[in-house]
N, C-alpha and C positions, 0 to 999 in steps of 0.2 A: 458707418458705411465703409464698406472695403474699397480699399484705395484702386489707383488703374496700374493692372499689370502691362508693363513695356516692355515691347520685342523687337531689337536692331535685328533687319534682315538684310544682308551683303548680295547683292543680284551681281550674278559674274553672268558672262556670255549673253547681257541684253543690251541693245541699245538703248536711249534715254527713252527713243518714242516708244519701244516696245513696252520699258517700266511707264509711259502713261496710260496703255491698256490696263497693267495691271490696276495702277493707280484709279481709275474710273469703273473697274470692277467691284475694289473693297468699296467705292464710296456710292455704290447702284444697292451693296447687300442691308438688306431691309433688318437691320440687329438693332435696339438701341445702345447708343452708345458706343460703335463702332466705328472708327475716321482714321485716317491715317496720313501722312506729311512726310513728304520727300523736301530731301533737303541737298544742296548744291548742283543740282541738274544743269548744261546748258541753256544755251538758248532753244535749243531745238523741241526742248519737252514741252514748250508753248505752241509747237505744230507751227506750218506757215497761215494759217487762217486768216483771214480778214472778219471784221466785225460780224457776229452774224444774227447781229438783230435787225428788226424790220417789219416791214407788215406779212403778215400772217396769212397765205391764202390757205381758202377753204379746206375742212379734212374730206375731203372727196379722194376714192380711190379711183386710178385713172383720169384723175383730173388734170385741173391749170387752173395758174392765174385769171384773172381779168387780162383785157386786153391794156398793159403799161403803156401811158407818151411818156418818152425820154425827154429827160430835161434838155441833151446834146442830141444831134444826130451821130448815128454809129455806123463808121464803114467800114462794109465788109467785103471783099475782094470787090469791089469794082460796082458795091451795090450801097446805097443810102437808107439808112433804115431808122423811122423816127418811135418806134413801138416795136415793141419784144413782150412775149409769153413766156413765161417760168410751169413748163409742166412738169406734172408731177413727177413721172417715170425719169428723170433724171435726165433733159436735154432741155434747151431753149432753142425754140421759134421766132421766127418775125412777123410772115403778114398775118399768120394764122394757129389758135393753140392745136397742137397734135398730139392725143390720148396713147400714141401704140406703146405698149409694154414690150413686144419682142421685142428687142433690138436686132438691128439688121445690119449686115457688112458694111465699113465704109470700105470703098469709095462705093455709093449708090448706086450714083449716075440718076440721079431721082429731079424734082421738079423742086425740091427747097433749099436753102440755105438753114442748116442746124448746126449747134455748138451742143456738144452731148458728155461732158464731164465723169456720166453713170447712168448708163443708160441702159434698165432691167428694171423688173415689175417690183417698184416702191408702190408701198402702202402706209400714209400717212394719218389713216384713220384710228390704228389702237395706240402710236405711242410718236413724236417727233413731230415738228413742224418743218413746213418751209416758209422762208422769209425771203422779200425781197427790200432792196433799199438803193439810193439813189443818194448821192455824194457830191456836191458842186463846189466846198471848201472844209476846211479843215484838215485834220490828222489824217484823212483816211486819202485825201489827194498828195500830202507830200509824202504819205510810204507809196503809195503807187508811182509818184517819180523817181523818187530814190529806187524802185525795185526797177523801173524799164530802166532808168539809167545807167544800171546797172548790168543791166540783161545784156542791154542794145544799145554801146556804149557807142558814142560821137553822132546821135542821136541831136541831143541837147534839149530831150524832151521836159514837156511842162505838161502834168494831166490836168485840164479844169473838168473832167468829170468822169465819174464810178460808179457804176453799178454791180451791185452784190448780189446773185442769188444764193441761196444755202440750203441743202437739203439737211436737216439737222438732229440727227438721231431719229432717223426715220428708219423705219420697219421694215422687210421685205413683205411680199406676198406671197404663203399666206403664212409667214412665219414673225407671227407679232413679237413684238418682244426682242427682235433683233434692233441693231442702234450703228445707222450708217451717217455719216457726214461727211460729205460735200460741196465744193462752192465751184461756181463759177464767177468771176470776177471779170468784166469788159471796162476797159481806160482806154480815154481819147484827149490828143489835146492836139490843137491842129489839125495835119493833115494825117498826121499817123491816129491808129488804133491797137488795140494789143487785146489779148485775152490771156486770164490765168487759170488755170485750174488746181483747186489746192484741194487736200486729200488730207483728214482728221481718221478717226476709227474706223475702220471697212469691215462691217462684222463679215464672217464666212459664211455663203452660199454654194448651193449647187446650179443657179442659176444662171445660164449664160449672162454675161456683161459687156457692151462696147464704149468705149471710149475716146474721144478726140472731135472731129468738127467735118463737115462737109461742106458743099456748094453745089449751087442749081449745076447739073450736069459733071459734075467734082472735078471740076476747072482745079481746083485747091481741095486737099484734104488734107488730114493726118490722123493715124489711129498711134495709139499710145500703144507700147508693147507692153502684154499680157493679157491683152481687149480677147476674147471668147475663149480664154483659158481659164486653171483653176488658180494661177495667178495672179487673178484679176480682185480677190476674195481674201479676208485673212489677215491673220497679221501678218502674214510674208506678200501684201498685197504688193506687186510690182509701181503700182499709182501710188504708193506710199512710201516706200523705201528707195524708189528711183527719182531721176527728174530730170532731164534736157537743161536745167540750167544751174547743177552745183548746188540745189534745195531740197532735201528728201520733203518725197508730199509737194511740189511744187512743177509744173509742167508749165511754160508761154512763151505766147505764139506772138508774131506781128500780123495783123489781121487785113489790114489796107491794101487799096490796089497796087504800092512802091512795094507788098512783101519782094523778096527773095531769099536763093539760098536754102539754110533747112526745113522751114516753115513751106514751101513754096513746090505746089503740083504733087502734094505727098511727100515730097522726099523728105526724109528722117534725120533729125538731130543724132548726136551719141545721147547716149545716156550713162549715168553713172547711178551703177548697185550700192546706193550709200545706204544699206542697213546694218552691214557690217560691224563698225562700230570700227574701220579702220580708213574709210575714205577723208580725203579732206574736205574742208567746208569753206566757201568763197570767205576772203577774210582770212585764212589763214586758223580758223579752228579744225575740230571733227565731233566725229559723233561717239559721246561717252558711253563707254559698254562699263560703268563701275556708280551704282548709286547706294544710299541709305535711306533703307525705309523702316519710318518712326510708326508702329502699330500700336494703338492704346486701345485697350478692352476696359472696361468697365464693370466687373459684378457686383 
């Protein structure tokens, strides 16, 4: 049997996360015996993700979850909420699941309180799940304190509880076969709450997108910049190469009725364009624009 031909490829001018596009490409292409292994990457080429298994809701297009009881109560500007909806189309609910696929402007001025990560007509029916999960100890509560305390320093926060939703290589409508991922991430401990929004692969659409969170009458909102652009889409997706907190892919918020400041009545954090591959990274790294990739073929 003829042995595996190996090809070092030098990628100049990508960031890491960009070479993990490529990366999930070769390893999607249906060849036998086709894989391929990057080697020395950052930290960043792991994406900001949180875990993102979980229970499975149904492949309904247009759909939702069940109606979730939270393990904690969740506060959100000034409202107590013991149950939240994971719909499909890319937002979460509280009293109630809501099906709409357009997305619409924030600020509403509408009658609900939603957290909307990605919010455009996802169809989880030909390929992708969503999962939801719920976290009251271990690994996944002391990275969520290390990250607020990080965020939203003299805090002194402690989270005893996380919920994860994740839209997870899910498909647009009607264009199956595309592969988006998203999380939304809600942490409380005490009196504070916080929300994350972390951003994995954004395949490109021509489909409007909005992004960020409202409140009954948008007492509180925030739209993430490049929300109903073509920005929003891509590997130059702005949710993915930017962040409010020094994270490419990584955007939160203080959620509680003590927010202020950027989170607070709309007004806007900065953001930092880390796709670059010359920004710094909290911690004192950056994002590597120089990797090797180990290609093996097999005839």
């Amino acid at each position: 049997m003829a042995g595996p031909i190996m090809f070092f490829v030098l990628l100049f001018g990508m960031t890491a996360c960009d070479e993990y596009v490529l990366y999930l490409c070769l390893q999607n292409i249906n060849h036998i015996g086709l894989f391929c292994l990057f080697h020395g990457l950052p930290n960043c080429f792991l994406g900001p993700l949180y875990p993102t298994s979980g229970t499975a809701s149904s492949a309904i297009d247009d759909g939702s979850s069940p109606k979730i009881t939270l393990l904690r109560p969740f506060f959100y500007f000034g409202r107590t909420y013991n149950s939240i909806y994971v719909n499909h189309n890319g937002h979460l609910t509280f009293d109630a699941p809501w099906y709409s696929y357009v997305p619409q402007l924030i600020p509403m001025h509408g009658l609900r309180d939603i957290i909307a990560p990605f919010w455009t007509d996802l169809d989880n029916r030909g390929n992708g799940q969503i999962y939801y999960n719920q976290y009251t100890s271990g690994s996944v509560l002391q990275q969520a304190t290390r990250d607020i305390n990080q965020y939203f320093p003299g805090l002194n926060f402690n989270a005893n509880w996380v919920f994860v939703a994740t839209w997870f290589e899910v498909a647009y409508y009607p264009t199956s076969g595309t592969r988006t991922t998203v999380q939304a991430v809600l942490i409380s401990g005490g009196q504070y709450s916080f929300v994350l929004m972390n951003y994995g692969i954004i395949a490109s659409t021509t489909l409007r997108i909005q992004a960020g969170y409202d409140t009954i009458g948008s007492t509180h909102y925030y739209v993430l910049p490049g929300s109903f652009t073509s920005a929003a889409s891509g590997s130059n997706s702005n949710f993915r190469l930017s962040s409010n907190v020094n994270e490419p892919g990584r955007w939160a918020f203080r959620t509680d009725h003590g927010s202020t400041g950027c989170t607070f009545n709309g007004k806007t954090c900065g953001t930092r364009p880390l796709g670059g591959g010359v920004e710094p990274l909290q911690g004192g790294g950056s994002v590597a624009n120089l990797a090797t990739l180990s290609l093996y073929l097999y005839i």
